[in-house]
N, C-alpha and C positions, 0 to 999 in steps of 0.2 A: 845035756839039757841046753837050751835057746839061753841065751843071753840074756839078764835083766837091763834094762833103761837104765842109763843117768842122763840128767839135761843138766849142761851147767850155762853159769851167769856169772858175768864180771868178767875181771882180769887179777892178777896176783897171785899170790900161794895159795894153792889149793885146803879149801874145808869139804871134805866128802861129810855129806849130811843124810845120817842114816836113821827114817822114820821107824816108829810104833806102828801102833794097832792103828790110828788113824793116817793119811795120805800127808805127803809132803807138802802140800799147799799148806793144809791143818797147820801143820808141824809147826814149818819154817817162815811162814810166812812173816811172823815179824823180825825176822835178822835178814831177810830181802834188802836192806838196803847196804850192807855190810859188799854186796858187790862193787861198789865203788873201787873198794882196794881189795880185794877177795874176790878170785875163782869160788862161786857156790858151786857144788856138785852133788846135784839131787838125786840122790838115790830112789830110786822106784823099788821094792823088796817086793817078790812075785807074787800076785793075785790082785798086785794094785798097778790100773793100765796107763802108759802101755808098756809095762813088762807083761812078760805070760804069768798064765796061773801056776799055781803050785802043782807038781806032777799027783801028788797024794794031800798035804794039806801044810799050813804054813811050820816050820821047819827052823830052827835058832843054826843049826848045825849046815841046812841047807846055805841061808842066810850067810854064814861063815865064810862058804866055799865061792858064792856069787861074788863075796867083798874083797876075796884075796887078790884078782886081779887088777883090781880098784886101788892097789896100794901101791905099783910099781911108780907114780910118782912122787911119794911118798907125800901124802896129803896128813892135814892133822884131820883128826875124825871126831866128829860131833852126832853123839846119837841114842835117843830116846828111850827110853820105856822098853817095850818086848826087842826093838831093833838094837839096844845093845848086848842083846846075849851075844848075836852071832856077832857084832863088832869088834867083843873082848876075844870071842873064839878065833874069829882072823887074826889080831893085834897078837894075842898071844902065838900063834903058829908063827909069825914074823917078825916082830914087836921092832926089828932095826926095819924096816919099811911105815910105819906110824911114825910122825913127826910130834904128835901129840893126840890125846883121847879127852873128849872131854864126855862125862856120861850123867844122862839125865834120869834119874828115878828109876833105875835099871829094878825086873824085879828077882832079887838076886837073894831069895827069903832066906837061905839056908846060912845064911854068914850073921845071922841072930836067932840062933838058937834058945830053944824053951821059952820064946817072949810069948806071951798068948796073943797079942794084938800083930804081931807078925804071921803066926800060925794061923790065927784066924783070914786075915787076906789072903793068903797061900790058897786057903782052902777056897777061899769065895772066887778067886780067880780059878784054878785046876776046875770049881764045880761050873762055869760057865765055859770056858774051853771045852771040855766033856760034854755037856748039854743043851749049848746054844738056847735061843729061845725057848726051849721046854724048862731051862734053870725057873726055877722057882718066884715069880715077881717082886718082890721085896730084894730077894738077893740077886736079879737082874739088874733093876734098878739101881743098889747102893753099890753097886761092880763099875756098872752105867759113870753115877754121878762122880765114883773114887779116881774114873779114867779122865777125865773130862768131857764127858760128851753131853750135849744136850740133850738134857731128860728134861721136861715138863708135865704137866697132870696129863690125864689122857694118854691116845695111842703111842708109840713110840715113834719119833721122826722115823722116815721110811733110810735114811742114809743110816742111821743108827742099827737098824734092824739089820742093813746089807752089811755093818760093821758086825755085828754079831755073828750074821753068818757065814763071812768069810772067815774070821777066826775059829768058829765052831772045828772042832777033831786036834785042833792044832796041837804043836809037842807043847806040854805043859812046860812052864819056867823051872817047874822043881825038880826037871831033871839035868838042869844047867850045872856046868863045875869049871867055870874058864880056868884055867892057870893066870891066875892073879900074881902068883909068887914069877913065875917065867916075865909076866909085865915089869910087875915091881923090881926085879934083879937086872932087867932092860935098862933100868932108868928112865923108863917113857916118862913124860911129862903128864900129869892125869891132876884133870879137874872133874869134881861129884858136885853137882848141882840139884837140888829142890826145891819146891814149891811151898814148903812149910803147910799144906794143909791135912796131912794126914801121920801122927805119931810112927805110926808102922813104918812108913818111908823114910822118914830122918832118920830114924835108929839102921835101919838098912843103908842108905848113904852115909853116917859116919860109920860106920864097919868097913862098907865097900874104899871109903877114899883111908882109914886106916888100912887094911891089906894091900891097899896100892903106894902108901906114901903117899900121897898124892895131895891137891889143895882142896876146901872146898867152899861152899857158899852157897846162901840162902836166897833164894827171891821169890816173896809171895805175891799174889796177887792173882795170878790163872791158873791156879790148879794146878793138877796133872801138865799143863801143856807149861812147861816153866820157861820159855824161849818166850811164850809174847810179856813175862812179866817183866815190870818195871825195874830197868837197871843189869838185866842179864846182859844183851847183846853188848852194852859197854865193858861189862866182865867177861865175857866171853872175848873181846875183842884184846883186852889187856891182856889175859892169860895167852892167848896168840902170839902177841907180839913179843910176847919173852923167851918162847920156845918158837922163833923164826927158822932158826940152824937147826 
């Protein structure tokens, strides 16, 4: 397969910044000025240009295999939503090439078992993956508003719609199982961050940052997208600096 895109920015140790469902502008855009003293290195994850599309459809496992290469300098990794399945999947396959993981709202359902408000997202997610815009309106929408995307009354912004259907067939999260324990016995360094606006995700981030040992912390304020909210990038940048070596 073609190579996926990184553009990077700054100078310093390298952050490979590995997006979600939505583009790394979305994403990252508010830790952009973090290149002062930081190499940013944007990952582009296939079907989002200009990397090429996905040979069959968006893939955690594919994701994995694009990021392995990406670590020979050994960068710390910062990365989102669906983009850190395959981030943990790579980190795990090499975990002494990760200088540090930092992971945002990963959806990692299975490490909170019989929660019903976990089981229920699982499902609301798997049912739009599977169904793209034929899912059901109500449960497009509350998938919509739980991601962070702009929904408003009326049509659906037309960028929204192209978001739905690029991830439409995509491999569901619930078939995800990184080696947490292979991280955690690594010693990588691992920060779990969230947005505090949804039960199901905190309880999912402390599980994920217990199985890794790891730190964690809260910032609300954007939703789903926890990189523009108040006070991360300074947290983000602190946990950096500890795990320099």
């Amino acid at each position: 397969m073609s190579e996926i895109v990184v553009v990077r920015d700054g100078s310093g140790p390298e952050i490979l910044l590995v997006h979600g469902g939505a583009g790394p502008r979305t994403t990252w855009g508010p830790v952009a000025p973090l290149a002062d003293r930081w190499t940013l290195a944007y990952v582009h994850r296939r079907g989002y240009p200009p990397s090429p599309p996905p040979r069959k459809r968006q893939d955690f496992a594919v994701d994995a295999l694009d990021l392995a290469p990406l670590l020979v300098r050994r960068p710390h990794v910062v990365a989102h939503s669906y983009g850190a399945l395959g981030a943990l999947a790579a980190a795990a396959a090499a975990p002494g090439s990760v200088r540090s993981l930092t992971l945002i709202e990963p959806p990692l359902n299975y490490l909170v078992p019989d929660d019903p408000e976990v089981a229920r997202l699982e499902r609301l997610g798997d049912t739009v993956l599977a169904r793209g815009m034929d899912t059901a309106p109500t449960q497009l929408r509350e998938f919509l508003q739980l991601t962070g995307a702009p929904v408003v009354d009326g049509p659906l912004p037309e960028d929204v719609v192209a978001g739905v259907r690029r991830a439409h067939g995509g491999r569901p999260p619930s078939e995800a199982r990184p080696r947490l324990d292979v991280i955690r016995d690594a010693g990588v360094p691992v920060l779990v961050t969230s947005g505090d606006h949804a039960a199901a995700l905190e309880r999912i981030c402390d599980a994920l940052a217990d199985a890794l040992g790891g730190e964690r912390s809260v910032h609300p304020g954007a939703g789903h997208f926890v990189a523009a909210a108040p006070g991360f990038a300074d947290r983000l940048e602190t946990f950096l600096c500890e795990n320099v070596t």
